[in-house]
N, C-alpha and C positions, 0 to 999 in steps of 0.2 A: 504494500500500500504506500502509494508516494507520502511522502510527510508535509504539513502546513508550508513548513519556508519553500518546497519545491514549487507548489502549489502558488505562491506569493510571487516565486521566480517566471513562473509561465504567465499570470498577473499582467506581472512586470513587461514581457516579450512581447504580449496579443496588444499591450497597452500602444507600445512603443510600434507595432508592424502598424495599427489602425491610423495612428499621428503620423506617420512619415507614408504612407500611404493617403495624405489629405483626407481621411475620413473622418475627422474630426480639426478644429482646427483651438488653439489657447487648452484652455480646460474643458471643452466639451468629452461629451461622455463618457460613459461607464460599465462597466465590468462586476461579473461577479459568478462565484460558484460556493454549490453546494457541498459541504463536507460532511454533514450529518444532517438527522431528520431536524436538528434545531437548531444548527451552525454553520453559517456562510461566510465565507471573506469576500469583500468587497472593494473595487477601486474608493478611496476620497473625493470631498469636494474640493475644488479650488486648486486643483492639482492635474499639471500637464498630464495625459496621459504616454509623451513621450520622453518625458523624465523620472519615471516613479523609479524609486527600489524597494523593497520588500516588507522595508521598516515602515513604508508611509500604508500596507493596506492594514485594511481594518475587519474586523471581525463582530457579526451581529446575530440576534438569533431569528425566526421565524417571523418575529412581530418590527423586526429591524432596530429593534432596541440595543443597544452597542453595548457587544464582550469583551474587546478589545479596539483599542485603537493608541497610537503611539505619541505623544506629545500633541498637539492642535490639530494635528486632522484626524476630520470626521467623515463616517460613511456619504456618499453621494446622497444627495437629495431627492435622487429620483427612486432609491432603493423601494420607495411601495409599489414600483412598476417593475422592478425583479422579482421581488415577494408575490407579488399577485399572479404570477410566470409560473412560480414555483407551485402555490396554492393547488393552481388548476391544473397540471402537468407534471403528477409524480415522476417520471420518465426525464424530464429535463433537471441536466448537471450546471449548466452554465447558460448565460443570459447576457447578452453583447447587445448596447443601444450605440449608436454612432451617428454622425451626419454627413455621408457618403454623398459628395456635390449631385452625381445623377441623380440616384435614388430618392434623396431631400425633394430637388428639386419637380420627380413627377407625385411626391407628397403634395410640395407647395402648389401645385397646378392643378390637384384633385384629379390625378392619372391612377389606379392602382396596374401594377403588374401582371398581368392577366396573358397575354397574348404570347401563344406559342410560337415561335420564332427559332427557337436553338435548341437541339438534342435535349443537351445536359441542365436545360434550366426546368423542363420541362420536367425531367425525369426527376432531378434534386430536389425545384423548391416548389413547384405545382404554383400554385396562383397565391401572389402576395398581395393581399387586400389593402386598401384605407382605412385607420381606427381613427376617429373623428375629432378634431383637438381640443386638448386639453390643458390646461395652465400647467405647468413645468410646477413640481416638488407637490400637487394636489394631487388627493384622489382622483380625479377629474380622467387622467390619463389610465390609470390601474382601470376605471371602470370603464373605459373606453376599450382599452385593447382585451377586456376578460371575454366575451363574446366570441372573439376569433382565436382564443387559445387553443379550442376543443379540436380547431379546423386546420390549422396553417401554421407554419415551422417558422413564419417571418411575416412582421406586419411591418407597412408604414404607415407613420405616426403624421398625422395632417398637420404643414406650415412645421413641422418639427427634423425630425429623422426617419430612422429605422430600429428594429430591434428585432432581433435574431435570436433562437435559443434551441439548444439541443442536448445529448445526451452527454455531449463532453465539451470542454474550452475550446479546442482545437475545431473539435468541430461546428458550435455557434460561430465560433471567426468564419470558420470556412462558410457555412449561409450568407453572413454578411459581407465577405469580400465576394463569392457568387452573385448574388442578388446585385449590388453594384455594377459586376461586370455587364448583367443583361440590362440593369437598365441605362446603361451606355451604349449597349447596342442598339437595345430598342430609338435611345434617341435619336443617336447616326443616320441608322435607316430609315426615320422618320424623315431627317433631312434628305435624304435620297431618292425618295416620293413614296416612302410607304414601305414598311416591312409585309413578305409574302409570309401568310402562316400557315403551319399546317393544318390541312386537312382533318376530315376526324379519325379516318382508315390512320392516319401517319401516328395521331396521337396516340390512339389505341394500343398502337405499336410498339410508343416508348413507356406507354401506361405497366404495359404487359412486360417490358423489360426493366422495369423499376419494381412489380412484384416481383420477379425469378431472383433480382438480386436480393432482395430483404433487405432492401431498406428501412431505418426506424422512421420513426416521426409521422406527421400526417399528411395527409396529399391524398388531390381530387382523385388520384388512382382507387385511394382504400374506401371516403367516405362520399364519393359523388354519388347520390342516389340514384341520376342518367343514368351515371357508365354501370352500375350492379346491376340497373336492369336491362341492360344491351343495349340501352340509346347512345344519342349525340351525348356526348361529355357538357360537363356542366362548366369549361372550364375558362371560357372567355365569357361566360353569361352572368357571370356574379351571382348565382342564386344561393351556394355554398356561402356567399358572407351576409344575403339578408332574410335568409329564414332563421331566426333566432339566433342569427348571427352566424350562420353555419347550417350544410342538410346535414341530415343524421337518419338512422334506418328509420328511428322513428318519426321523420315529418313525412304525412299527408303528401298523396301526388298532389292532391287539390291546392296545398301549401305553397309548393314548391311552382306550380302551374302560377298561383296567382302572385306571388316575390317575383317572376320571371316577369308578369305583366306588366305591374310593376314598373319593373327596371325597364322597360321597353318604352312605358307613357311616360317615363321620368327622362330618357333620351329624346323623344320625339320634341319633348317640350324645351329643352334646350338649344 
């Protein structure tokens, strides 16, 4: 079992790859993982995350109330949007927010990530929804993004960032440098006249070869109601993020038929 300072030292590495990789820019964002059912270390506030060392993270328990922390710094302030990660998502180790310039920016544009475009984003991160915004270190954002936790391995967070979370540090990074990568594609090609997407036959495809690998996490492969029952995928239509925030075996075709309408008379009218 790696020990806490190891743990503090990898912290310290995701901290430093996300800042020199322009994913964050001064003191934004934060970091954090799970060491027990009551104990997390955590990036600080007010602290570069491509300067940390081991002594600045800090340690809290389930309710984010601090077990440790080293001289003036204190856990980040958005720790009740890690928490609430953790709450709903036993399976999730670590919890990565950032503000990745593409990704941010089809946040701030009210774009969510949805269109099939690339093998591997397809297969990785299925459809990264919009969690509605919320005032920064409030509930506001924990009760925004808890909705799409049941659904989706990575939200963006409206006029904010992103947030990434999975079964290991290594790998929430890896969602959140993914996810950037496509929506830098997506925007490119946008300026190109338009990304070609795949097909539903194409998606099916990579659907089907994201279950043979056994993949963790969630994705429209596992819980799109469409694709269980041999229809079109659900996975440019948004219905996965507004039937109760997400479909599930248990919503209603009728449910899921009228969320789809929906989102159709809500496009038209724009």
């Amino acid at each position: 079992m790696v020990n806490e300072y190891e743990i503090k030292k990898q912290i310290c590495e995701i901290g430093k790859r996300i800042y020199d990789r322009g994913m964050v820019a001064a003191n934004d964002g934060n970091i954090s993982v799970k060491i027990s059912d009551n104990e997390f270390l955590c990036t600080p506030t007010g602290v570069s995350k491509g300067f940390m060392t081991p002594e600045y993270i800090c340690k809290v328990d389930k309710n984010g109330k601090v077990l440790e922390a080293n001289g003036n710094y204190r856990p980040s302030s958005e720790i009740k949007m890690h928490m609430r990660v953790y709450q709903h998502r036993p399976d999730v180790k670590s919890v990565v927010h950032a503000h990745p310039i593409y990704a941010t920016s089809f946040a701030i544009a009210g774009i969510p990530l949805t269109q099939p475009i690339m093998p591997e984003a397809v297969i990785a991160l299925g459809c990264v929804p919009i969690a509605e915004y919320g005032t920064p270190s409030t509930n506001e954002i924990p009760d925004a993004v808890e909705k799409y936790l049941p659904y989706f391995d990575a939200v963006l967070l409206a006029n904010h960032g992103a947030l990434s979370y999975s079964d290991s540090l290594l790998s929430a990074y890896y969602k959140m440098e993914s996810l950037e990568f496509y929506a830098q594609l997506l925007y490119n090609s946008r300026a190109l006249g338009g990304p070609k997407e795949f097909n539903e036959k194409q998606i099916e495809q990579l659907y089907e070869i994201r279950r043979n690998m056994g993949l963790k996490g969630k994705h429209p492969a596992d819980i799109c109601v469409n694709n269980r029952d041999g229809k079109k995928s659900c996975h440019t239509c948004g219905a996965c993020s507004v039937v109760h925030g997400g479909a599930s075996s248990d919503v209603s075709k009728d449910e899921l038929v009228a969320a789809i309408t929906k989102k159709v008379i809500e496009a038209m009218g724009k």
